[in-house]
C-alpha positions in Angstrom: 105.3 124.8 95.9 103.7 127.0 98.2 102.1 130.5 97.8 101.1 132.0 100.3 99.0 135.2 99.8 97.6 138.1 101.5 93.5 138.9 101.3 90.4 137.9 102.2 88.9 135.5 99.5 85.9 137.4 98.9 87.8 140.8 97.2 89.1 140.7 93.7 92.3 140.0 92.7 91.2 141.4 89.6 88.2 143.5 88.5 87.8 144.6 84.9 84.5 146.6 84.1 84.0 148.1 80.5 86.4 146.8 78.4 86.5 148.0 75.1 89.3 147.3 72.3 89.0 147.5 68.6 91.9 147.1 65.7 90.5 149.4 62.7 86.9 148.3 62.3 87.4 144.6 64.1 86.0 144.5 67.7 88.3 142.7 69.7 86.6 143.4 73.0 83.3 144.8 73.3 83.0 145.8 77.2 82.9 143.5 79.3 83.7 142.8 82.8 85.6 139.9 84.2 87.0 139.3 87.9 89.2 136.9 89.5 89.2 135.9 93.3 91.8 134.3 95.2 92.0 130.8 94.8 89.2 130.9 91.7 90.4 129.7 88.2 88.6 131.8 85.8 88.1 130.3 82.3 88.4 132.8 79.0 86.6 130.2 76.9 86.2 130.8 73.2 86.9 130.0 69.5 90.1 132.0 68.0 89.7 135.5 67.5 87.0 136.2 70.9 89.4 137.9 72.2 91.3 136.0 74.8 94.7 137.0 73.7 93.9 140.8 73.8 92.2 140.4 77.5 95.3 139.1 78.6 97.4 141.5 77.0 95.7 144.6 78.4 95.9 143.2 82.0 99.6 142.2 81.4 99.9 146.2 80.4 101.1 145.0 76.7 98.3 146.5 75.1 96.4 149.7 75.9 92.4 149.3 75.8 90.2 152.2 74.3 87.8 151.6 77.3 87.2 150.3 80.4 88.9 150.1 84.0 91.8 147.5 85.1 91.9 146.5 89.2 94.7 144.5 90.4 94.9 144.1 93.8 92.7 147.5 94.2 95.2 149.3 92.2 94.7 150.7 88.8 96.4 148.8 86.1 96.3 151.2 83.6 97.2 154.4 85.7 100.3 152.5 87.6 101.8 149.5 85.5 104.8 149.4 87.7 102.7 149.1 90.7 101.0 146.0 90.1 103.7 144.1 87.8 105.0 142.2 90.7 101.4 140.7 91.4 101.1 139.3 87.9 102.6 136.2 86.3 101.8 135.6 82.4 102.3 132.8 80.3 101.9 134.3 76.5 100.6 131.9 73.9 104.0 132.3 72.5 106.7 130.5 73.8 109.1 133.0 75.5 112.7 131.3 76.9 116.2 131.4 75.6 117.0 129.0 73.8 120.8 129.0 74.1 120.2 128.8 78.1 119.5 126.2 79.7 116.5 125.4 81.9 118.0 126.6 84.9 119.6 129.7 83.5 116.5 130.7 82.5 114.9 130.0 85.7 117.6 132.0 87.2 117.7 135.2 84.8 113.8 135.1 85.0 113.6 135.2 88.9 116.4 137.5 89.4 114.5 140.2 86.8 111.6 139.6 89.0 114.2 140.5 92.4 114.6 137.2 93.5 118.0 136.3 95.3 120.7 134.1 96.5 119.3 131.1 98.9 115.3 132.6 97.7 116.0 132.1 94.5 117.8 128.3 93.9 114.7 127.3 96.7 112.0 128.8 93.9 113.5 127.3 91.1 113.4 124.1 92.8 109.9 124.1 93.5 108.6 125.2 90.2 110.9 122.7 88.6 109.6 120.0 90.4 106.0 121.4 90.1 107.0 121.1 86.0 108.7 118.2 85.9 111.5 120.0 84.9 114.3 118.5 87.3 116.2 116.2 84.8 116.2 119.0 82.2 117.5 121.8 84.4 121.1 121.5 82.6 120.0 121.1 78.9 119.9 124.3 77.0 116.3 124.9 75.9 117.2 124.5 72.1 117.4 121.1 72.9 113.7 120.7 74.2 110.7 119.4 72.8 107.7 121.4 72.0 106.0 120.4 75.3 109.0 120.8 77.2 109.9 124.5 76.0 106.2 125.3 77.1 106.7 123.7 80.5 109.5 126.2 81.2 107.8 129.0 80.0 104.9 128.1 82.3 107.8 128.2 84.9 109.2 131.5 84.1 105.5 132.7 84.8 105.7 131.1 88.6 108.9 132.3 89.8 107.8 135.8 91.0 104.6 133.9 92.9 102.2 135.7 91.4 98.9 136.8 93.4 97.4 136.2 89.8 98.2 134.0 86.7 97.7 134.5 83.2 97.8 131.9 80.9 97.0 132.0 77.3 96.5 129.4 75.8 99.0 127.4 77.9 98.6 124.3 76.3 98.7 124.4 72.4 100.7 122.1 70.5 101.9 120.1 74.2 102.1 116.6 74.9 99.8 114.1 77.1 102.6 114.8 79.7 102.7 118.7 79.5 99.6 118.8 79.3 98.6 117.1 82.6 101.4 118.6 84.3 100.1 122.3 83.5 96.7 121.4 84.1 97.7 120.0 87.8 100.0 123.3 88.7 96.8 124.9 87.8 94.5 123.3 90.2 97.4 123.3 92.8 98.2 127.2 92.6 94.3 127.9 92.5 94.0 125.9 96.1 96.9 127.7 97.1 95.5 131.1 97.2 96.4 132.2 93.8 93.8 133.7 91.1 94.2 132.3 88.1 92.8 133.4 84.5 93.0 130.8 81.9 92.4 131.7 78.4 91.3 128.4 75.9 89.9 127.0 73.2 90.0 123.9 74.6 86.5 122.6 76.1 87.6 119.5 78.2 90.5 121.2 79.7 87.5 123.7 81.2 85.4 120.6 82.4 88.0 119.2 83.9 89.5 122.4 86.2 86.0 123.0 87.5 86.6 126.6 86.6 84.1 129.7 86.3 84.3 130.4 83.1 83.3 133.7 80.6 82.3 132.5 77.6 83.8 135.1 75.0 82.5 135.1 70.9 83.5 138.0 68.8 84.6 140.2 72.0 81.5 139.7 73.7 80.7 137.8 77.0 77.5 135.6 75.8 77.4 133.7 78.8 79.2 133.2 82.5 78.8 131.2 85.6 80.2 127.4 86.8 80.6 124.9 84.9 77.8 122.7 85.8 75.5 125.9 86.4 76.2 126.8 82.7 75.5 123.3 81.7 72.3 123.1 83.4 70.8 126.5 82.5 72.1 126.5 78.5 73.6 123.1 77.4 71.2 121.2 75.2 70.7 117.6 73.5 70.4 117.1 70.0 70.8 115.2 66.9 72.3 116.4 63.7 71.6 115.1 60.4 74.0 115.9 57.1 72.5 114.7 53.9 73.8 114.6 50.1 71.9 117.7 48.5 68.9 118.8 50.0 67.6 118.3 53.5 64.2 116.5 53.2 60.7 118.1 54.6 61.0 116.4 57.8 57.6 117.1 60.1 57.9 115.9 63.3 55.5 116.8 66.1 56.9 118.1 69.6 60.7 118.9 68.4 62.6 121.7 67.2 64.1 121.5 63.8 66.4 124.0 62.3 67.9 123.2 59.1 70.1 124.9 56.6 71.2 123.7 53.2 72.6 119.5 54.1 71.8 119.8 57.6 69.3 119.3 60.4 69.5 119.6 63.7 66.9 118.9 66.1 66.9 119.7 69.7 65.2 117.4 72.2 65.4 115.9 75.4 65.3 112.2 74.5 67.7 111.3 71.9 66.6 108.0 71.4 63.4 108.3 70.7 64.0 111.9 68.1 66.6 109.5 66.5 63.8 106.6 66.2 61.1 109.3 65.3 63.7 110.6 62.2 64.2 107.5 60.7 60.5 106.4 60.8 59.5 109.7 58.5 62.9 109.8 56.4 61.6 106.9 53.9 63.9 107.0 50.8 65.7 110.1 52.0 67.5 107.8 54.5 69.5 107.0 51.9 70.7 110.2 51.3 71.9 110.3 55.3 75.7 111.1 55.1 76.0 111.2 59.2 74.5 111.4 62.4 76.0 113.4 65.1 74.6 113.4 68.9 75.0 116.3 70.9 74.7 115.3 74.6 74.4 118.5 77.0 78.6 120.0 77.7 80.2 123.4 77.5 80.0 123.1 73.4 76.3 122.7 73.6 76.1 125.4 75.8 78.3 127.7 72.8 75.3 125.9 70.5 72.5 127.0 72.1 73.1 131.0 72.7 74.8 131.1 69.1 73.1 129.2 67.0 76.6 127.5 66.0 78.8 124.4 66.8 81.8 125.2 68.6 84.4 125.6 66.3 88.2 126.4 67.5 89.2 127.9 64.4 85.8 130.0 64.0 84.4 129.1 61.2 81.0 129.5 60.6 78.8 126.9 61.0 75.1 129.1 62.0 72.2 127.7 60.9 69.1 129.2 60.8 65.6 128.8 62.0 63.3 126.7 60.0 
């Protein structure tokens, strides 16, 4: 599969400045700016309800925002939809094929909507098939697919107007080991191709293992962006955490942060080993109070710890705790 793109690496593909969208009185976006450069796979990193799903959206032109600019290409999105709908591909969270098609009649129905024809269009849907591992499925209506396969498809759907850039929400939930690698390696292959790619998650590792830049989104705001491994460096911490039955105990320990709130402590510090051998020399009786010990070594969800004051938590629920 082979995309081959006009533009100089160093402009855009997209360039969002301002973005502002609220539901009633919930913040969904809270301006901020995002851009995606050719060949770059840009990471929308965040627990449920950051608003991943509504950035996409906007940029699809599904959803209007109540502020803010849209640039695809150098062309307003917001101002001319029909203008830059040919340079977008999206992959919804929701799983959007026919099911009483099959793979390939969907393939085909998908890239002729998109204006592709004849000889054009049976050599697309051979490459993304391939790229999909969709090959041996191509004849088998898609009510008869698995989970992971359905999503494979719909990834597909996405790729056969060769997008200049991708968005993909969420593109892996509920799939399989096999899905999932497969998606993950289309990824990295469009990205070195030339296209841009915005990837929205709640998956940590998956981020980690694209080498993405990512924009790391909590409650519609962007608390942090950069690299991977710059992000890592500049915000990840170590730490223990400590969960006791009842009460935490008066720990006083020289030299170390402690935060605590109700059953839990959690102390920040560069050597584990020696905090952890510290702890237990002070806890005395308390130790046997000790429900678990949890070591947080520095990654992408210490980095969510340290600028919120909260463990990463997919389904957002509050875990803050506060100073001691």
């Amino acid at each position: 599969m082979s995309f081959d793109h006009v533009g100089q690496a160093g402009e855009p593909i997209l360039a969002v400045s301002g973005l502002e969208k609220s539901y009633g009185d919930k913040i969904a976006l809270n301006g901020i700016d995002v851009e995606a450069r050719p060949g770059q796979v840009v990471a929308l990193l965040g627990p449920n309800g950051a608003g991943k799903t509504t950035f996409a959206s906007i940029v699809a032109g599904l959803v209007k925002p109540d502020a803010g600019t849209v640039l695809v290409g150098g062309v307003d999105a917001l101002r001319h939809p029909h203008s830059v709908r040919p340079l977008i591909g999206l992959a919804p969270q929701t799983t959007g094929v026919y099911e009483v098609l099959t793979v390939r009649e969907n393939l085909t129905f998908f890239g002729e909507l998109a204006g592709i024809r004849g000889a054009t269009l049976r050599q697309r849907i051979d490459d993304v098939s391939a790229s999909l591992l969709l090959e041996d499925l191509s004849s088998r209506p898609c009510q008869q697919l698995s989970g992971g396969e359905k999503r494979r498809v719909h990834m597909a759907v996405a790729l056969m107007g060769r997008p200049r850039l991708l968005l993909l929400d969420e593109p892996t939930v509920g799939a399989d080991i096999l899905t999932r690698t497969a998606l993950l390696e289309v990824v990295t292959q469009l990205a070195g191709e030339g296209t841009a790619v915005v990837y929205s998650t709640h998956y940590l590792p998956e981020i980690e293992s694209l080498n993405a830049f990512v924009v790391l989104l909590d409650h519609g705001n962007v608390i942090a962006q950069g690299p991977v491994q710059e992000l890592v460096a500049r915000h990840g911490l170590a730490a223990l955490e400590l969960r006791f039955d009842g009460p935490v105990p008066d720990l006083s320990l020289e030299g170390l942060s402690i935060t605590r709130q109700g059953e839990l402590i959690r102390i920040v510090t560069p050597d584990l080993a020696l905090a952890a051998a510290r702890v237990f020399e002070v806890l005395g009786g308390d130790a046997q109070r000790l429900r678990s010990l949890d070591v947080i070594h520095p990654s992408l969800e210490s980095v969510f710890l340290a600028l919120t004051g909260r463990r990463y938590d997919p389904d957002e629920e509050d875990q803050r705790v506060g100073p001691s």
